[in-house]
N, C-alpha and C positions, 0 to 999 in steps of 0.2 A: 468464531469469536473474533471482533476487532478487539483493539488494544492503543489508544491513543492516549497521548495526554494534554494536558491546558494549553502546551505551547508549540504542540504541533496537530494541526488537522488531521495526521493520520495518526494520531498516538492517543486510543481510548484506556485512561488509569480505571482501575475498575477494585475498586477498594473494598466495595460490597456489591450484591445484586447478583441477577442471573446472567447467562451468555445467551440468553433467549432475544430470540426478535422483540417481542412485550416488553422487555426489559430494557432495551435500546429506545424503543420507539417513547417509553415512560423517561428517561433521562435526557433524550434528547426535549420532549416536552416541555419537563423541567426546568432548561435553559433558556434565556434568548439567544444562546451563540455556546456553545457547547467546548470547544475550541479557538484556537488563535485565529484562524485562516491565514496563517505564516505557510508558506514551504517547508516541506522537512527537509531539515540540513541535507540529509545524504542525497535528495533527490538532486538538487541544486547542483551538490556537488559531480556526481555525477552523468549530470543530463545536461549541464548548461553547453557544453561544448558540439553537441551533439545536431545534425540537423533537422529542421524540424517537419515531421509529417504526422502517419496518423499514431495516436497513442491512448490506451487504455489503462486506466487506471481503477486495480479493483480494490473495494473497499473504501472509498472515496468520500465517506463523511459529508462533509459539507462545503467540501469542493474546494480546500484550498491550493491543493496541486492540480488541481484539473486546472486554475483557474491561472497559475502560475505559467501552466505548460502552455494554455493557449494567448496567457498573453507573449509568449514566444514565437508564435506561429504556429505551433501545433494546432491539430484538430483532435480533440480531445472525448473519446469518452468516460464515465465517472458511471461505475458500477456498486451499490450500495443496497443495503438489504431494507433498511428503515427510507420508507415513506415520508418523516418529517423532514432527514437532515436533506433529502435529494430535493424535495420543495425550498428547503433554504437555500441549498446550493443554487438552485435556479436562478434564486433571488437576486444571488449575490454575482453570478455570470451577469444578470440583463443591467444589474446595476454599474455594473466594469464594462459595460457596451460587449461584451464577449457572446452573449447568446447562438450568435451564429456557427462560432468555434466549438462550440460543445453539444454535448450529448449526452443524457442521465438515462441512466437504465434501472428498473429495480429487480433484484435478482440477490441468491443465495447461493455466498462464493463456493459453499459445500458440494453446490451442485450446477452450477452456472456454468456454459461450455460458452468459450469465447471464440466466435470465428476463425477459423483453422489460417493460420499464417497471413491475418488481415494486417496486423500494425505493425508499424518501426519500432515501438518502444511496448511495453508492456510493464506495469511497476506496480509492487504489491508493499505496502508498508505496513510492518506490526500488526500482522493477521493473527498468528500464534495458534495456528488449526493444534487439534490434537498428532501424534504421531502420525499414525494412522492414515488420519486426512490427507497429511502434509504430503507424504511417499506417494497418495493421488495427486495432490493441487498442483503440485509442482509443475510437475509433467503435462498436467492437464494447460496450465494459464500459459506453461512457453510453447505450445501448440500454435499459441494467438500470433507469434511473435514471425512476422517475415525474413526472411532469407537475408540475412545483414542487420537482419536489426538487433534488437536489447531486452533481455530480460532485468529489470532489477528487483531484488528480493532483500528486503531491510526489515531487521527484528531487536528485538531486545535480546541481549547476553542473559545466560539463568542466573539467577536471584534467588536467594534461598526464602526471603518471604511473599514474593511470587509465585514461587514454584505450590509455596507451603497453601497458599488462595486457589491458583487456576488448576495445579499440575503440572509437576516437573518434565511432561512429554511435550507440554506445549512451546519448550523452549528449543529450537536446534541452533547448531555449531553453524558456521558456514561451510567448512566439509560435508557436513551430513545433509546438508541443503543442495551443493552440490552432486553428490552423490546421490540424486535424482533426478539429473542430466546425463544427458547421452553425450560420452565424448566424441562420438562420431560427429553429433549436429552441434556440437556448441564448443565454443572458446570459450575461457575465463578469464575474466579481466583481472577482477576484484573477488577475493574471498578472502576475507577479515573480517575481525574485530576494534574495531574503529574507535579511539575513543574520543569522548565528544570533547571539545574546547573547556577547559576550568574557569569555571565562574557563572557557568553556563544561569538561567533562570527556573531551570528543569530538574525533577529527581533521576535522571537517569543520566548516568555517566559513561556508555557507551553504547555502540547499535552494532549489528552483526550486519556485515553490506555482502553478499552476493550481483555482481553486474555479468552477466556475460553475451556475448553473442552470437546467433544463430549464421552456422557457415552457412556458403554458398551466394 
């Protein structure tokens, strides 16, 4: 399951509807721009300072962090399940002259293995896998992640009429996100609960930020 909303590219609100591909690829349809193509705050926050190489970004919508990170200098790829937003995202790189810096792949984050310790940065926003998943995904996506580089893992705090829609498994703490890292191979930067600026133009009023980094 993604989970984005209006005013951030990685935040799918899902009020109704399946968590099915069909379902996605019908909604995206639906839209001409499904999304802001803004950065998500925590990315920002957390990656601006950071330098830039390769970076993977799963679940990538319509590429508004992909397209953030390589207008930084990053080399970026945008891993997405639906067919339509990855053709828009395209759209929207070769329009920003960035085409070169990027890379769309389509794949299903449930089961998608990303290069064993290929990137500097690796960033997942508002996936909200089931439990289950998660105790895999985790472990699986910071695989990607090279020797110094960044995991970052950003989610929505549970919500009880979220929880009451998708399932109250699909929401973790940043402990329990944590605690799907290996203390041996990773530092922790960041695990909180962030809350977002008042006045914000969004229904969510805080993110759950996991950042950390792979020793060695």
């Amino acid at each position: 399951m993604h989970d984005h909303d209006h005013d951030h590219d990685h935040e799918h609100a899902q009020p109704s509807g399946g968590h099915d591909l069909a379902s996605w690829e019908e909604r995206y349809r639906d839209s001409a721009a499904l999304w802001s193509g803004r950065a998500n705050a925590a990315l920002v926050a957390e990656v601006a300072d950071l330098p830039p190489g390769r970076a993977l970004d799963v679940g990538c919508g319509e590429g508004g962090d992909v397209l953030w990170l390589a207008g930084r200098g990053w080399q970026v790829t945008g891993l997405d399940w639906s067919e339509v937003a990855l053709a828009r995202a395209a759209e929207h790189a070769a329009a920003a002259g960035l085409t070169e810096r990027v890379e769309w792949v389509r794949g299903d984050v449930g089961t998608w293995q990303p290069p064993e310790r290929a990137h500097d940065l690796v960033t997942a926003h508002f996936l909200h896998p089931q439990e289950a998943l998660r105790h895999e995904l985790v472990p699986r996506l910071a695989a990607g992640v090279a020797p110094g580089g960044t995991l970052l893992w950003v989610g929505h705090p549970w919500d009880e009429q979220r929880a009451a829609m998708w399932g109250g498994d699909r929401f973790a703490t940043a402990e329990q996100v944590v605690a799907d890292l290996d203390p041996q191979e990773w530092e922790v930067l960041v695990a909180e609960e962030r809350p977002r600026p008042a006045g914000g133009d969004d229904h969510h009023h805080a993110d759950v930020i996991v950042r950390a980094r792979r020793r060695g």
